[in-house]
N, C-alpha and C positions, 0 to 999 in steps of 0.2 A: 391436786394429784390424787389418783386414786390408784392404791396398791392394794393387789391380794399380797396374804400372806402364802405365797406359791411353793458318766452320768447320762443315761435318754429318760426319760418320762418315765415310761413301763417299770422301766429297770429302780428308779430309785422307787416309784411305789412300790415293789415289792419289798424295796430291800428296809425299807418305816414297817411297813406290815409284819413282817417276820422280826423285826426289835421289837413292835409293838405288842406281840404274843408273848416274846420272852419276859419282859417286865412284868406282863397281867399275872402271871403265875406264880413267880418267884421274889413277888413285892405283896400279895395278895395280905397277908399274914403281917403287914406294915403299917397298914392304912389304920386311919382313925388317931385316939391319943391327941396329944401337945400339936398346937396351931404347928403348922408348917412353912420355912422360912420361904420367900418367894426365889426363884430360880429365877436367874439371866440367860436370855435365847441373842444370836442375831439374828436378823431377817433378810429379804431376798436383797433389797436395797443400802445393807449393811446399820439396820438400825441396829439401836442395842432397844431389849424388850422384856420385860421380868414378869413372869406369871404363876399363879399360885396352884401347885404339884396337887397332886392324888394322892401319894403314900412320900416316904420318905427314903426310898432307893434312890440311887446315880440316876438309873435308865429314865428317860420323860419322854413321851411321843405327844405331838401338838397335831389338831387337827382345823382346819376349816373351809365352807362351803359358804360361796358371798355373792350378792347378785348386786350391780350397779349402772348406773345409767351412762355414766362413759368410762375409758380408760383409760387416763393421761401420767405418764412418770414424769417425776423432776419440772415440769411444767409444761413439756410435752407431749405432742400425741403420740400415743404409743397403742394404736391402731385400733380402738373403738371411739367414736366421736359421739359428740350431744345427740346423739338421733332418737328422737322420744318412740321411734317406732321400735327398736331394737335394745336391746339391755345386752351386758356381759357376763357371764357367769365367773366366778377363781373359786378355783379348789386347791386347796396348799396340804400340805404332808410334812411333815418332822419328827427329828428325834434329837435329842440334846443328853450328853451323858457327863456327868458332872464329875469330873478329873480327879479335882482338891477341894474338900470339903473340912472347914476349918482352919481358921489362920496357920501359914505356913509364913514366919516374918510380916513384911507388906502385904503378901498376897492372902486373901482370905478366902478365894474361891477361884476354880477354872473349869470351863463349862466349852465343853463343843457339838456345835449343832450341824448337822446335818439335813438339808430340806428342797423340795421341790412346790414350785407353785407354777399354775397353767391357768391359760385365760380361753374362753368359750363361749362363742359368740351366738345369740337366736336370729332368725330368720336367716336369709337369704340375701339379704340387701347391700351387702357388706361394700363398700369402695373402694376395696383392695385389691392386688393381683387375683385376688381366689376366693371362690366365695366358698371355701372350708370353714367348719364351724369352730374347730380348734387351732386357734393364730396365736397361740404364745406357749409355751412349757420352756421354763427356767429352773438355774439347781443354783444353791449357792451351799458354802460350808466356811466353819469359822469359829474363834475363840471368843468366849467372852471371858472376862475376869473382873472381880472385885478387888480395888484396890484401897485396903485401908478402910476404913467406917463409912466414908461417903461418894466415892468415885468409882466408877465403872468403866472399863474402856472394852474392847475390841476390834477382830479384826476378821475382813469379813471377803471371800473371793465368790463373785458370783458369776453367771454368764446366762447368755438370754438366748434364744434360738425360736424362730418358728417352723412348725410341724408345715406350714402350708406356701412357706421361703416367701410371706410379708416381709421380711425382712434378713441382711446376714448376723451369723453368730457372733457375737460381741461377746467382751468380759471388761470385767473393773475389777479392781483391791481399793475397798472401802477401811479406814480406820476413823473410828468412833471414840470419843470420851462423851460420858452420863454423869451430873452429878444431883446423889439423891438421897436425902437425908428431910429429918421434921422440922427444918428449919423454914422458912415463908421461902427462901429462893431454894430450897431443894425439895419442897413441896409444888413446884414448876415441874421438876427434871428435864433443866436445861439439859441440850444433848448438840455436840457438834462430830461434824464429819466430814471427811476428805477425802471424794472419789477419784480415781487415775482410771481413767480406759487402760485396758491392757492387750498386747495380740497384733492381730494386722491393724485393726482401728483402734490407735490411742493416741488420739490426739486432744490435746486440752485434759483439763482438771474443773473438779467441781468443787465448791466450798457450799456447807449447808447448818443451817439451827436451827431447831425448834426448841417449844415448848411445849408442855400437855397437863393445864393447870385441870385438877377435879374437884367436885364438890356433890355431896350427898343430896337427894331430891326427896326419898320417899324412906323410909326407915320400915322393917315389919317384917312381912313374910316377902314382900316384893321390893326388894332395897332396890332402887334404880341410881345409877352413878352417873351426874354428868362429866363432860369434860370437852375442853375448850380448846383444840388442839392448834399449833398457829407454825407455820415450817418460811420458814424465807431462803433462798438458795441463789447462787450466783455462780455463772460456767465461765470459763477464762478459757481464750488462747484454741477457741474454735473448737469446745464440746459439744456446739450446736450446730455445729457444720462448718463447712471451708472458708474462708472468705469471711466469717462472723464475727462481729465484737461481743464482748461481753455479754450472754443474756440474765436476767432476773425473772427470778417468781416468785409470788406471795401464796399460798395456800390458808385459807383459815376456815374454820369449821365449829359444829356444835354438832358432840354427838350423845348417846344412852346408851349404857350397860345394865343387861339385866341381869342374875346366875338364875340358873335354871335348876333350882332347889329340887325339883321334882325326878328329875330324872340324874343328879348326881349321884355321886357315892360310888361303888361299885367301879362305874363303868367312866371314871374320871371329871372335873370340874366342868362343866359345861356353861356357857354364857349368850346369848344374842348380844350382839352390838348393831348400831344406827349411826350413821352419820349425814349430817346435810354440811355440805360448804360452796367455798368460789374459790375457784384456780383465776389469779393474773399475771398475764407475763408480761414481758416486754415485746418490741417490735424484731428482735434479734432471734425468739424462741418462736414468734408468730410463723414469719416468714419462712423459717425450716419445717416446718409443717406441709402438712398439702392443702390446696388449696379450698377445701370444704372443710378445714379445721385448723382459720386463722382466726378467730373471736381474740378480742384484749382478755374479757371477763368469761370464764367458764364455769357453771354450775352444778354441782351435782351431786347424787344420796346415794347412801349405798348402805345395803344390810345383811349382817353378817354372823351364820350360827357359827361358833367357838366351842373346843375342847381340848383340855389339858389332861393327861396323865402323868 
């Protein structure tokens, strides 16, 4: 599966842009000082995601630009296929503003994000209704919260739409628990979740885990991070179409993190990431597909510039 990190389009870029001015200004006078605690974001597919701020205000805007060889959700196609002639662009936009900062009882933190992510296609080639180059813009919004020293959950409503009608408007309510601590199983950050379709199409439910174990490669001025990302997911009750049993996918991967020393500071944490992996599914996830994109094993890399503020 390959996600960008992705209410109409236009409308929520601006409305990232203009929070994202207000913070640059009014946080400027923050930055620097005592290491900064990591912030939890959700994402379009209702992950939970923690990354490390620019200064130490509420306000955080997340930025990113990623190029990948196919585009498949949940183990599905989701309307760019293996085609080595053509790649996918995502550009995703956020802002996340941190509610409750500091234990209040159980709760130690509450964070809601706000984001859009859109997929964009090169060439012409495309095997879709349309040969439009922009086939996806999505918005999702949602709380995350820290629960106690090692547990994370939220809660995450997203909806998918394309600009060039590949597809109709769908929504889900995804709810999440993370648990993440320095111990060997919260140095994994097991993570499970439970998607509902929501709207005119809700049928079926999704059940999903992963894991995203890391480990240091290069130490110095160019610290490279690996990490070993592995998601397993199972649809109940005809999430993958009418008449369907059960389907299953495995996604697993090896990807690098770099931070881009050079050009943070200032103008927020910046990072490249890489990923190479294999999407497999079953004959259940195959078949609801179209018919140039039923492979068992699916391949594919993808690379992606990142920024936090």
């Amino acid at each position: 599966m390959v996600s960008f990190h992705r209410i109409s389009p236009v409308g929520s870029l601006g409305i990232a842009v203009a929070v994202f001015c207000f913070p640059l200004n009014s946080h400027a006078a923050e930055r620097g000082g005592s290491a900064l605690s990591p912030v939890s974001a959700v994402g379009e597919l209702g992950d939970i995601a923690t990354f490390k701020p620019a200064h130490a205000g509420r306000w955080h805007v997340r930025g990113s630009l990623g190029v990948a060889s196919s585009d498949y959700s949940r183990g599905a196609y989701d309307n760019e296929d293996e085609d080595l002639d053509q790649v996918a662009f995502g550009v995703g936009l956020s802002t996340t503003v941190q509610l409750v900062q500091g234990a209040t009882g159980p709760l130690q933190g509450l964070n809601f994000t706000l984001g859009t992510s859109n997929g964009i296609a090169s060439g012409d080639n495309r095997r879709v209704l349309d040969d439009g180059h922009w086939y996806e813009s999505n918005w999702y919004l949602g709380l995350s919260a820290r629960l106690g020293e090692h547990w994370l959950g939220a809660i995450t409503q997203s909806g998918f739409s394309s600009p060039i009608n590949d597809f109709d408007f769908t929504q889900e309510t995804t709810l999440a628990a993370q648990y993440a601590n320095e111990s060997p199983l919260g140095q994994l950050s097991p993570q499970l979740k439970v998607t509902k379709p929501v709207g005119e199409q809700d049928d079926g439910w999704l059940i999903a885990a992963n894991i995203a174990p890391q480990m240091p490669l290069t130490q110095g001025h160019y610290p490279v991070t690996l990490s070993f990302p592995l998601e397993i997911g199972v649809g109940f009750d005809e999430y993958y179409g009418a008449d369907r049993d059960a389907g299953q996918y495995l996604d697993v991967g090896v990807g690098a993190s770099l931070p881009l020393k050079g050009i943070s500071g200032d103008y927020g944490n910046w990072n490249l990431g890489s990923q190479l992996g294999v999407l497999a599914r079953s004959e259940e996830i195959r078949q609801a597909d179209p018919e140039f994109s039923r492979d068992t094993l699916v391949p594919y890399a993808s690379l992606t510039l990142n920024v936090a503020y």
